[in-house]
C-alpha positions as semicolon CSV with decimal commas, in nm:
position;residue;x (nm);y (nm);z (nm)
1;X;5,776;-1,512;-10,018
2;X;5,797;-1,344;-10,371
3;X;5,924;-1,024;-10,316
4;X;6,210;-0,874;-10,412
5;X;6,375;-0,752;-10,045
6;X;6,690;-0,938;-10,110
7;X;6,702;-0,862;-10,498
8;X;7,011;-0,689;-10,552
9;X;6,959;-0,421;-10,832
10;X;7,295;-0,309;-10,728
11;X;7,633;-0,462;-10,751
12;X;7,875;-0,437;-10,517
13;X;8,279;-0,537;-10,405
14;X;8,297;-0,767;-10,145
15;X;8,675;-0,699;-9,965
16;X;8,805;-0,901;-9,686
17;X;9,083;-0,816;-9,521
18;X;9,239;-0,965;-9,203
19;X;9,298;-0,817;-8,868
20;X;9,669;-0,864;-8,923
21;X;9,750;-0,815;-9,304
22;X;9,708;-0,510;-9,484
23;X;9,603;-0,611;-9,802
24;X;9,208;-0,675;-9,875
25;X;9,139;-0,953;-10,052
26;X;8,843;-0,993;-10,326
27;X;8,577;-1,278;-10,195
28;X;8,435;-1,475;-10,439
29;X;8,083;-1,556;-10,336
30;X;7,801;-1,460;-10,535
31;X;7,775;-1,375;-10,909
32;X;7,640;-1,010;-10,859
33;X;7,968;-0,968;-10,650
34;X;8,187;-1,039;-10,938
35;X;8,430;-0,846;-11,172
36;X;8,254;-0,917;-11,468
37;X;7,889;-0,850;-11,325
38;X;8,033;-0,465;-11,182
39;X;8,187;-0,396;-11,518
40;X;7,862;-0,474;-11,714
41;X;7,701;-0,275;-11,448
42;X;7,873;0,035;-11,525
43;X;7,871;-0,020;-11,893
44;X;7,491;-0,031;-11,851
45;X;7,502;0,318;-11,664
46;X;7,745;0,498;-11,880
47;X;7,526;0,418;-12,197
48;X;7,258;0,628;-12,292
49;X;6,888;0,540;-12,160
50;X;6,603;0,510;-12,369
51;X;6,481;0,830;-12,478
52;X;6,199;0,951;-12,233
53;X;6,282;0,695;-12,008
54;X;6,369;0,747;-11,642
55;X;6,323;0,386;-11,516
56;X;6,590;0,214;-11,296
57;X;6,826;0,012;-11,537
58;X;7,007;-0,276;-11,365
59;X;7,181;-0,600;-11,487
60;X;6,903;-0,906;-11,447
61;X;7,140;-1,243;-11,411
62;X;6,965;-1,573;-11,511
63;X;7,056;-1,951;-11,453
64;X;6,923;-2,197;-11,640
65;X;6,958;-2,595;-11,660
66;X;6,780;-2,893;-11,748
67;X;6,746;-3,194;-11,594
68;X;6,601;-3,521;-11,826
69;X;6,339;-3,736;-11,609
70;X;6,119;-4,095;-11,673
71;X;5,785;-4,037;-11,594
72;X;5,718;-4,408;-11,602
73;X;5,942;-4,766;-11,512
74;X;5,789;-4,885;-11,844
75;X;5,748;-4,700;-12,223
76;X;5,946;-4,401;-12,323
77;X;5,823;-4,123;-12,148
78;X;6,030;-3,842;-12,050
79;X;6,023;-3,487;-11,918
80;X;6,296;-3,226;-11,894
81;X;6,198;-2,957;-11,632
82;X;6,408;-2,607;-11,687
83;X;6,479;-2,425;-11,358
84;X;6,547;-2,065;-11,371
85;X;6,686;-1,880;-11,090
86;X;6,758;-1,483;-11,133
87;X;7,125;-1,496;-11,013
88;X;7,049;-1,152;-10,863
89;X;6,918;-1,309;-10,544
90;X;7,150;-1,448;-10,235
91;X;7,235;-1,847;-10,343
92;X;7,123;-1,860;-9,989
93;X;6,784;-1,726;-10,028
94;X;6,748;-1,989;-10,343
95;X;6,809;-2,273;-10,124
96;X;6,558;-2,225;-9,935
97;X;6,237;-2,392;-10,105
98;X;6,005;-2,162;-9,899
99;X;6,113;-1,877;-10,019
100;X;5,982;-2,001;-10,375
101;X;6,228;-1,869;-10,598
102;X;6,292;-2,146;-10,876
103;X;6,068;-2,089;-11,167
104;X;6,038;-2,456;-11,330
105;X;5,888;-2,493;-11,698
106;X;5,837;-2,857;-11,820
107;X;5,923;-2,962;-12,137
108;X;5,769;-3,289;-12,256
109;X;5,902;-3,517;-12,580
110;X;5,780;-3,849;-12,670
């Protein structure tokens, strides 16, 4: 499933706001929902595009980590896979290992 259908090249507030209060209140649930990630967004449209250039520009999140592994019970060798994720998919679309949307690079030292 590599296709970009629930790639979110647009940020957006997520309000909540209960049947009985007035107030909305901000939900904190993924990263492309966040203060931070809006703001860059706009500062990203209010700048000037590349001359010529008429392309969609949008904000492209990325999670890394690493994760140190024995590849034997005996000797000294290791491997340290790197996951990537782009953080502009659902967290709920990345848990799902058939949607294939970890990218892992291996990294081997002896």
């Amino acid at each position: 499933m590599n296709d970009d259908r629930h790639f979110h090249y647009e940020p957006y507030e997520l309000l909540w706001k209960s049947g009985n209060e007035a107030e909305e209140v901000r939900v904190h649930s993924e990263l492309y929902t966040s203060a931070a990630f809006l703001a860059k967004h706009e500062n990203l449209l209010q700048s000037p595009p590349e001359p010529g250039c008429d392309a969609l520009r949008a904000i492209v999140a990325l999670m890394f980590w690493l994760d140190k592994t024995h590849l034997t019970s005996f000797g000294n060798a290791k491997l340290w896979p790197c996951y990537m994720y782009f953080r502009d998919d659902s967290k709920y679309w990345q848990a799902k290992p058939s949607c294939d949307l970890c990218t892992i690079l291996h990294i081997s030292r002896r």
